[in-house]
C-alpha positions as CSV (number, residue, x, y, z in Angstrom):
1,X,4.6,17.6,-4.3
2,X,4.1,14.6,-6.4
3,X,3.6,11.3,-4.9
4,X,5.2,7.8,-6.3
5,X,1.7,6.5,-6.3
6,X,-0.9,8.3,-8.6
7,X,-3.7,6.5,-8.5
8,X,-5.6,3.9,-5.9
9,X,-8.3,2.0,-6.3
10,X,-11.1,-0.2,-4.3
11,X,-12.6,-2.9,-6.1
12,X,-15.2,-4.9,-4.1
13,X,-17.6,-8.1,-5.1
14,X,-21.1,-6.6,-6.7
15,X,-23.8,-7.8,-5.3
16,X,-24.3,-10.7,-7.2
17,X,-20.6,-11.9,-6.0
18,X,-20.0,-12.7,-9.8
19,X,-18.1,-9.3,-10.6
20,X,-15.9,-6.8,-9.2
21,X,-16.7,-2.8,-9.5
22,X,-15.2,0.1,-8.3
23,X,-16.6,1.3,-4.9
24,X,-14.0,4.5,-4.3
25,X,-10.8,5.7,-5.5
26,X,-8.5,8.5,-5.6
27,X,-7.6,10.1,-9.4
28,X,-5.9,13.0,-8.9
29,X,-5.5,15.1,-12.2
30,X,-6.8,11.8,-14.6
31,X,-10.4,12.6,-15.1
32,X,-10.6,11.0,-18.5
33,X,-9.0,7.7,-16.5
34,X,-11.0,8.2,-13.9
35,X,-14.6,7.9,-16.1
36,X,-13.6,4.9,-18.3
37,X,-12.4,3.3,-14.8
38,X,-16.1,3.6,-13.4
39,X,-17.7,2.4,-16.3
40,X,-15.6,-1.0,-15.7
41,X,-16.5,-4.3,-14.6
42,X,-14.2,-7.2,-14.1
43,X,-15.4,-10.8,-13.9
44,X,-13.3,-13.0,-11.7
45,X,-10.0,-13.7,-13.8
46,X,-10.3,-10.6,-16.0
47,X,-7.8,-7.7,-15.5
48,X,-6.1,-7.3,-13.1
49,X,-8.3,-7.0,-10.2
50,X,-10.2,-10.1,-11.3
51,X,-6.5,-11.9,-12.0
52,X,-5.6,-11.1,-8.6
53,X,-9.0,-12.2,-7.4
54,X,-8.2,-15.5,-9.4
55,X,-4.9,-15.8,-8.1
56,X,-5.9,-15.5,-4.5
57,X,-2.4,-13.2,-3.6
58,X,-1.1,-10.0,-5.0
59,X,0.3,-9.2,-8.4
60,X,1.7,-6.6,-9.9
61,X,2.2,-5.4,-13.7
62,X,5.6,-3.8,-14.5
63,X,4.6,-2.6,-18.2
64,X,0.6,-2.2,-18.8
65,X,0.7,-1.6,-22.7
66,X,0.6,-4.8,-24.6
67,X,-1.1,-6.9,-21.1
68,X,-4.1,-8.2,-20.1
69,X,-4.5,-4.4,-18.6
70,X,-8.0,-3.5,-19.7
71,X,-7.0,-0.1,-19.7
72,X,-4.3,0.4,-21.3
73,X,-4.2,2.9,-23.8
74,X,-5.8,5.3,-21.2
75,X,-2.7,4.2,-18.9
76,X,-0.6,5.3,-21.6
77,X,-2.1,8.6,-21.8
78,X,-1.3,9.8,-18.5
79,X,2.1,7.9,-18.6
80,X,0.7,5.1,-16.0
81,X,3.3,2.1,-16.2
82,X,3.0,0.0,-13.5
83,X,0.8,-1.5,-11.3
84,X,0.1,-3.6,-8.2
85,X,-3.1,-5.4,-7.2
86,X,-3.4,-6.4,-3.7
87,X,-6.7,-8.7,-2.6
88,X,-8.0,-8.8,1.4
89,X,-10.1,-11.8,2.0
90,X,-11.8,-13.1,5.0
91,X,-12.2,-16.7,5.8
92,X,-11.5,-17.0,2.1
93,X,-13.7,-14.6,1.2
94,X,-13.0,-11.9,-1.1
95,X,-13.5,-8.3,0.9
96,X,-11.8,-6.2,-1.9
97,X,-9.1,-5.7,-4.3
98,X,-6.7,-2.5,-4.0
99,X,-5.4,-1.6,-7.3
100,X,-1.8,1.6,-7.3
101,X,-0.8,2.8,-10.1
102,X,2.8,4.5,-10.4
103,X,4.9,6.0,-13.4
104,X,5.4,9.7,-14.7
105,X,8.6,11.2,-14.3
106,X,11.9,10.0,-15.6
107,X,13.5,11.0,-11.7
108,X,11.1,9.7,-10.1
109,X,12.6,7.7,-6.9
110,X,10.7,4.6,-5.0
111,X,10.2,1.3,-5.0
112,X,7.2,-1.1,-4.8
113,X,7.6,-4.8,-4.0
114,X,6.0,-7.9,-3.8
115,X,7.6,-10.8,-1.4
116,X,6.9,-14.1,-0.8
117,X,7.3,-17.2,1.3
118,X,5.9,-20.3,0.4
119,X,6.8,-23.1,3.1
120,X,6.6,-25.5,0.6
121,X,9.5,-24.4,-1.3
122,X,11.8,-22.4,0.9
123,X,12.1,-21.4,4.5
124,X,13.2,-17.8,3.4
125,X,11.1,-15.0,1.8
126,X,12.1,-14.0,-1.8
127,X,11.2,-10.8,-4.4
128,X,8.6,-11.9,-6.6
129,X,8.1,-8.5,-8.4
130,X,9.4,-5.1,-8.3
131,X,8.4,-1.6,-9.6
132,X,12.1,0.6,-8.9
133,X,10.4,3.7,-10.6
134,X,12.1,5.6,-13.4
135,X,15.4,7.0,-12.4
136,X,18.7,5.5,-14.3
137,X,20.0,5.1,-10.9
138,X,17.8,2.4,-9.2
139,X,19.6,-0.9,-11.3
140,X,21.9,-1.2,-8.1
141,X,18.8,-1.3,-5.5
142,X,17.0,-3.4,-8.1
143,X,19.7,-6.4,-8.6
144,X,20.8,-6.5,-4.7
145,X,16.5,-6.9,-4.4
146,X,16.4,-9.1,-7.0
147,X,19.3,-11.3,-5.8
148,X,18.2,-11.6,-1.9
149,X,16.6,-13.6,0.1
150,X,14.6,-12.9,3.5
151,X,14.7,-15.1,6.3
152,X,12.1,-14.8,8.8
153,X,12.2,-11.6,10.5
154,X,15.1,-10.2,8.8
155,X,14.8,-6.8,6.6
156,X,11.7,-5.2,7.1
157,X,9.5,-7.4,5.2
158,X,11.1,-10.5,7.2
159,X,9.9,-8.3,10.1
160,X,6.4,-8.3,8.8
161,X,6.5,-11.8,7.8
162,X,7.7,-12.4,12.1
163,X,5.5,-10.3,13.5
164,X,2.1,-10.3,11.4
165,X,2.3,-6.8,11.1
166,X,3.4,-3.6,9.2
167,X,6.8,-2.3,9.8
168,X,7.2,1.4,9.0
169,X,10.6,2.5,9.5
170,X,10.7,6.5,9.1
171,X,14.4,6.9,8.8
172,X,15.9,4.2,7.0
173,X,19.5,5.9,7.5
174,X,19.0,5.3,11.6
175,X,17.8,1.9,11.4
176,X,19.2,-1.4,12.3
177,X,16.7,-3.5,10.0
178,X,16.9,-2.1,6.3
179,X,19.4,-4.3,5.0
180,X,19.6,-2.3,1.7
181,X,20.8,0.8,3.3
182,X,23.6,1.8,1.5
183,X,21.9,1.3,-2.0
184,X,18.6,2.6,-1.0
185,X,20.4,6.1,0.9
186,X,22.3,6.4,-2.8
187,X,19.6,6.3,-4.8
188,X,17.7,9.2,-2.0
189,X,15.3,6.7,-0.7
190,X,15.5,7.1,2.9
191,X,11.7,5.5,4.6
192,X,10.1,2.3,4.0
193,X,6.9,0.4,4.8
194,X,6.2,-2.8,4.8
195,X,2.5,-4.4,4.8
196,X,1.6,-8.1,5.3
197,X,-1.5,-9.2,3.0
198,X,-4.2,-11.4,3.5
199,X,-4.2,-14.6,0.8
200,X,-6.0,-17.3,0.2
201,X,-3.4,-20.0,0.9
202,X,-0.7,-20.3,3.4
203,X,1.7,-18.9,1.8
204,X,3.0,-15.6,3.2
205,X,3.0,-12.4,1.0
206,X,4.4,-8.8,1.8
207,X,3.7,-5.8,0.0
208,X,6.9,-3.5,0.8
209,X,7.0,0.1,-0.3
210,X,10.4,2.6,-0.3
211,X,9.8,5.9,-0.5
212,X,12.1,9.1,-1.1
213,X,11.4,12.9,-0.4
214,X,11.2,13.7,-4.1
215,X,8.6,11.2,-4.7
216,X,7.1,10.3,-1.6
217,X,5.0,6.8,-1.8
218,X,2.5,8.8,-0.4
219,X,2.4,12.2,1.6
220,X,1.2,10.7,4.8
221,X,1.6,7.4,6.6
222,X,-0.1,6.2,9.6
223,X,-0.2,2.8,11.1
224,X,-3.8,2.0,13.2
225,X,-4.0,-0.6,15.8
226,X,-7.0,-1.3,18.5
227,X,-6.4,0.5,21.4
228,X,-5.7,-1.2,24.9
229,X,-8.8,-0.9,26.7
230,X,-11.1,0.7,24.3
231,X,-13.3,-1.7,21.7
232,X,-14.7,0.9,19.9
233,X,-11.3,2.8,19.8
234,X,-8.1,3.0,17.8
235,X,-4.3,4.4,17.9
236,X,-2.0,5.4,16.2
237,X,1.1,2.1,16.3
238,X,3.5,4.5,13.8
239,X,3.7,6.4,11.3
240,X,5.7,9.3,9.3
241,X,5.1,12.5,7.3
242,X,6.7,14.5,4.6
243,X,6.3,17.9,6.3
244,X,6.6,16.7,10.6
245,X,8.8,13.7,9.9
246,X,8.1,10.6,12.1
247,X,4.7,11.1,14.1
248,X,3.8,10.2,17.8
249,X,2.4,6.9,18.4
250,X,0.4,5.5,21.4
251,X,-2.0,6.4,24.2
252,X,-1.6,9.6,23.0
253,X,-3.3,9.8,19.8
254,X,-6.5,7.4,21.0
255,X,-9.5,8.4,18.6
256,X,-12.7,6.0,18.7
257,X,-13.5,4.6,15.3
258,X,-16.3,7.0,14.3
259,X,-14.1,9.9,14.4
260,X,-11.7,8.6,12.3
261,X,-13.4,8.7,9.3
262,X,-12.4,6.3,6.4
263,X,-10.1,4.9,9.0
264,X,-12.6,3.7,11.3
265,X,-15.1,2.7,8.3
266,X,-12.3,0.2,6.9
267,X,-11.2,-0.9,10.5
268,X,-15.3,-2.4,11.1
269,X,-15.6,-3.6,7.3
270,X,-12.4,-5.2,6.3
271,X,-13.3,-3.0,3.3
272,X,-10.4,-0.8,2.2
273,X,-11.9,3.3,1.7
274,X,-10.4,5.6,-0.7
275,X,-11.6,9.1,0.6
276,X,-11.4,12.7,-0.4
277,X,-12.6,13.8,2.7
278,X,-9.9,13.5,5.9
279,X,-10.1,12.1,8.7
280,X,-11.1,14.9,11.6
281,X,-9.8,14.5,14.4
282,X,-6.0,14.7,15.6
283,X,-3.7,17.7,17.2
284,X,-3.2,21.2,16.2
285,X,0.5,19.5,15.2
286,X,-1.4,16.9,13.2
287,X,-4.1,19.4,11.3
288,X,-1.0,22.0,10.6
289,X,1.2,19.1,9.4
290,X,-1.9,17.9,6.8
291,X,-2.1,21.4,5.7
292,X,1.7,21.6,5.1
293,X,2.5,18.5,3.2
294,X,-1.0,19.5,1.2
295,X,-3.0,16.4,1.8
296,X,-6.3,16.2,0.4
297,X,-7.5,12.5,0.2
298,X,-6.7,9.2,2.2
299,X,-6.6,5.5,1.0
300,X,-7.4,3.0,4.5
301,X,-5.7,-0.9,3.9
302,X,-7.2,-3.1,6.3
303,X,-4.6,-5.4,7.3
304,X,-6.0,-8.7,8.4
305,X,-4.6,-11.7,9.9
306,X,-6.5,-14.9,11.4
307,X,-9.8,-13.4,9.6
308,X,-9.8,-10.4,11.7
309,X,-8.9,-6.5,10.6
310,X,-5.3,-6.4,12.7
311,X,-4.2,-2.8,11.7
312,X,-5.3,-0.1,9.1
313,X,-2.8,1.5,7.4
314,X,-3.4,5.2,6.1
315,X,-1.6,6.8,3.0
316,X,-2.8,10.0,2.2
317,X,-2.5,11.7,-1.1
């Protein structure tokens, strides 16, 4: 199964703090991308990890060739045409910069967005960018995004905005707070996810990611919170899966943080982890439903809000 996002990437402050290079990623099938990207180095401002360093938000790229894309021509190669970068800082302190890159198929079905409130322009959240993939279908999702606007805690990135925290809804066709149902079920996308990110200013950005089961976002998700009780410990808030549908969520699936792998690495650091290697622990259900959707590798999001990691979402790949 192919996944709507091919390729993530950490980049984190050398040690200097005047550069940004790659510290782990995830390039499944793009070798030759893979070895010009770890020969790179951005400066603060350059490409598009250094931009969104700049910037002090997210930013995404809907065409790389002919851009301030370092890479482009390799891009090209592998039919890479979009991206999205997504800074995490800490008392305004860059921790990292997580770089997806999606294109490929003409079918391919998904969406990435970028939302925004800025209190001193509106009280509502509006699209600043949008990836709608390839498919000729997606113009009617794409104009009733385009044309919206979020108040707060309405749709599920107005739910993120609300609550500070991601909103996964696993079955879009069941839920009360997708307002793009109809266009998003027509067009096969039928989950959604939607992450709050960590900026510089005050102003309130949401990365929001619609996933179908052609072209999953990813084949895995899992939501992390701290669990009640245990410091050292987290569980799983939500989540869903490609092969076992929405997954269990609370007391039940407690795991301290050094059994969870990347998970629990990017939960202490603030530092997202791109990993081959899985997290271990979980059910029989959960190891049988890994095998069966063929996941091999993990990307861990720190979410952070007040200067402290919040949540840790987990796409796997």
């Amino acid at each position: 199964m192919n996944t709507f996002i091919r390729i993530a990437e950490v980049w984190t402050p050398t040690e200097d703090g005047a550069s940004l290079e790659l510290s782990s990623g995830l390039f499944p099938g793009a070798a030759a991308f893979e070895a010009i990207t770890r020969q790179m180095i951005f400066a603060r401002g350059e490409g598009l990890p250094g931009r969104a360093w700049e910037e002090g938000h997210p930013l995404m790229m809907r065409e790389l060739s002919g851009s301030y894309f370092k890479r482009a021509a390799a891009a090209r190669a592998i039919d890479l045409t979009c991206a999205v970068a997504c800074p995490v800082f800490r008392g305004g302190e860059l921790q990292c910069v997580v770089v997806l890159l999606m294109g490929g198929a003409a079918s391919s079905v998904g969406t990435v967005e970028l939302w925004c409130n800025d209190g001193r322009i509106s009280s509502d959240m509006s699209l600043v960018e949008g990836y709608f993939g390839a498919s000729g279908q997606a113009s009617e999702l794409e104009a009733l995004t385009r044309d919206g606007w979020l108040p707060r805690g309405a749709g599920a990135p107005g739910l993120a905005w609300q609550k500070g925290e991601t909103v996964c809804i696993a079955d879009i066709a069941q839920s009360k707070r997708f307002l793009r149902k109809e266009a998003a079920l027509a067009l096969g996308i039928g989950r959604a996810l939607a992450i709050p990110c960590s900026v510089r200013d005050a102003s309130t950005w949401v990365l929001a990611l619609l996933s179908a089961p052609t072209t999953p976002i990813a084949l895995r998700v899992e939501v992390w919170a701290q669990a009640p009780g245990l410091p050292d410990g987290l569980v799983r808030a939500s989540g869903f899966c490609e092969s076992a549908g929405e997954l269990p969520a609370g007391a039940g699936t407690m795991h301290k943080l050094d059994a969870l792998g990347a998970i629990g690495t990017a939960w202490r650091t603030g530092v997202a982890q791109a990993s081959t290697p899985l997290p271990t622990p979980g059910t029989p259900a959960d190891q049988e439903a890994l095998r069966a959707v063929g996941a091999q590798s993990v990307l861990a999001l720190p979410v952070l809000m007040d200067d402290a990691v919040n949540e840790v979402v987990a796409l796997y790949f």
